[in-house]
N, C-alpha and C positions, 0 to 999 in steps of 0.2 A: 458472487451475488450475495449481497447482503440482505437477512429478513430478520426483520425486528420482532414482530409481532405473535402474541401469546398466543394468539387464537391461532393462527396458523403452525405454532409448536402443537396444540393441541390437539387437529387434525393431523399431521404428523405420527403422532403418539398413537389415535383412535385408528390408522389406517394400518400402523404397526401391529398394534390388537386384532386388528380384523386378519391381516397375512397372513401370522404367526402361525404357528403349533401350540396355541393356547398358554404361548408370554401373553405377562400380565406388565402395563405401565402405571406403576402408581407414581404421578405427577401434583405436583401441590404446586397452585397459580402464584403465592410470592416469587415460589424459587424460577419462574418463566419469567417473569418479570426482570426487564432488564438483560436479556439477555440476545446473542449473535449465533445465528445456526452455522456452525463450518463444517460439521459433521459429525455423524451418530453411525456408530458400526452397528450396526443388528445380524450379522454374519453368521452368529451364535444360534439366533433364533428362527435359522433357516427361514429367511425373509427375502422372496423376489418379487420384481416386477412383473408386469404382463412381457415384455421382451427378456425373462428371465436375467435381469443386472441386478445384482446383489445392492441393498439402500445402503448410502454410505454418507453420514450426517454425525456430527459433532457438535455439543453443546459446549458453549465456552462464556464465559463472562464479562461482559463489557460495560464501559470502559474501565482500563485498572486504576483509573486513580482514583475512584467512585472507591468506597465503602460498600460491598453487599453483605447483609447477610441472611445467609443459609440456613434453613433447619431443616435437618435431616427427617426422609420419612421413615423411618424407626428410629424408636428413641434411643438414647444412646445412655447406657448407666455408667455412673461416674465408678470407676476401679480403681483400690490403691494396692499398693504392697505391703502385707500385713507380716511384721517377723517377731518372734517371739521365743522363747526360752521355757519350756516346763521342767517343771521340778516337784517334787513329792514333798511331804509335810516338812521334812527334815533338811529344804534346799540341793537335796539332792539333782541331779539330771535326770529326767525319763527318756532315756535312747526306745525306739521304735513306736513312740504313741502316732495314731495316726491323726490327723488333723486333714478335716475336709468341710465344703461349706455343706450346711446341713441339707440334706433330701440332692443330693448334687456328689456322686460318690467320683466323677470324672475328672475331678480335680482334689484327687488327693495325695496329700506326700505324709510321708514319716518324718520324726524326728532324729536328729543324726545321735551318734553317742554324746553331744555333748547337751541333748536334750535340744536343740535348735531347730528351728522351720523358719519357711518363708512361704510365701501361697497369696496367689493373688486373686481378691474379690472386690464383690460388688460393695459399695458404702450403704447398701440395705442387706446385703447377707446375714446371715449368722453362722459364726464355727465349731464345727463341733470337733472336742478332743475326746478319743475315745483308747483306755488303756483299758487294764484288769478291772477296773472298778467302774462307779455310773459314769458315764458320759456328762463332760461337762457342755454347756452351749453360750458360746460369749457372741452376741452382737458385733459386729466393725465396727459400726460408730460406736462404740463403744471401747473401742481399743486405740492404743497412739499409733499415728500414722507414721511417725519419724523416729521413731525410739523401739526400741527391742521391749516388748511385753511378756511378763512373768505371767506363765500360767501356774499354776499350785493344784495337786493334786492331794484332797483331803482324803485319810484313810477313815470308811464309815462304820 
C-alpha cells in the first residue's frame, strides 16, 4: 500500500509523539514532500498499538530518477583536516605542544617529535597551541586546508 501524502506522514509522526516514552519527531514539511511510506521502525522508542504490534514504517524517496533535496534538521558544520608542523624561533620542532580547538579540550592531540599534528575541526573553530610559553590561537579559515601549516613559537 502505497501513501503519498504529507499530511498523513504527519499524523503518523504526531501519533508516534503521543505513544512514545517522550520521543520527540522533529519533521520539516520539504523533506515529507515527495515522499513513499514503506516503513519507519520505532522499536526503539517502545512504541505499540492498542493490539500491542510494534509500528513498522519506513520513509524512503521516490521516485529515484527525481532529484530531491534534503536539508538536514541539524545543521551540519563543514570539517576539514587541519595538519601542521610547529617549531620554535630557531625552525626548530616542538615535540609535545598540545594543539586542541579552543574551549573544546576533547579533541586534543600532541605533537609527535618531529613537531607534527593533524586534528580535525570545524571551518569556524579556532586552535589553540599551548606549550611553555602564551598560548597561541589561529582561526581554521585561517589556515591551508591542503598543505602542512608552520606554526612558530615566539620566545617573549
Amino acid at each position: 500500500m502505497k501513501i503519498r501524502s504529507y499530511k498523513i506522514l504527519f499524523r503518523i509522526f504526531s501519533y508516534l509523539s503521543d505513544k512514545t516514552n517522550g520521543t520527540r519527531f522533529f519533521v520539516k514539511y520539504k523533506l515529507l514532500l515527495g515522499t513513499l511510506i514503506i516503513g519507519l521502525t520505532a522499536s526503539s522508542a517502545g512504541c505499540k498499538s492498542k493490539k500491542n504490534d510494534v509500528l513498522c514504517y519506513m520513509i524512503i524517496p521516490e521516485p529515484e530518477h527525481q532529484i530531491m533535496c534534503y536539508e538536514p534538521a541539524v545543521p551540519v558544520h563543514d570539517s576539514v583536516m587541519v595538519r601542521g608542523n610547529v617549531v620554535d624561533h630557531d625552525k626548530e620542532p616542538l615535540a609535545g605542544v598540545s594543539v586542541y580547538i579552543k574551549n573544546n579540550y576533547q579533541a586534543m592531540v600532541y605533537t609527535d617529535l618531529d613537531g607534527n599534528f593533524a586534528l580535525k575541526a570545524g571551518i569556524n573553530d579556532t586552535l589553540r597551541f599551548t606549550y611553555v610559553s602564551q598560548p597561541i590561537d589561529i582561526p581554521v579559515s585561517k589556515m591551508k586546508k591542503d598543505e602542512i601549516n608552520q606554526i612558530v613559537f615566539e620566545e617573549k
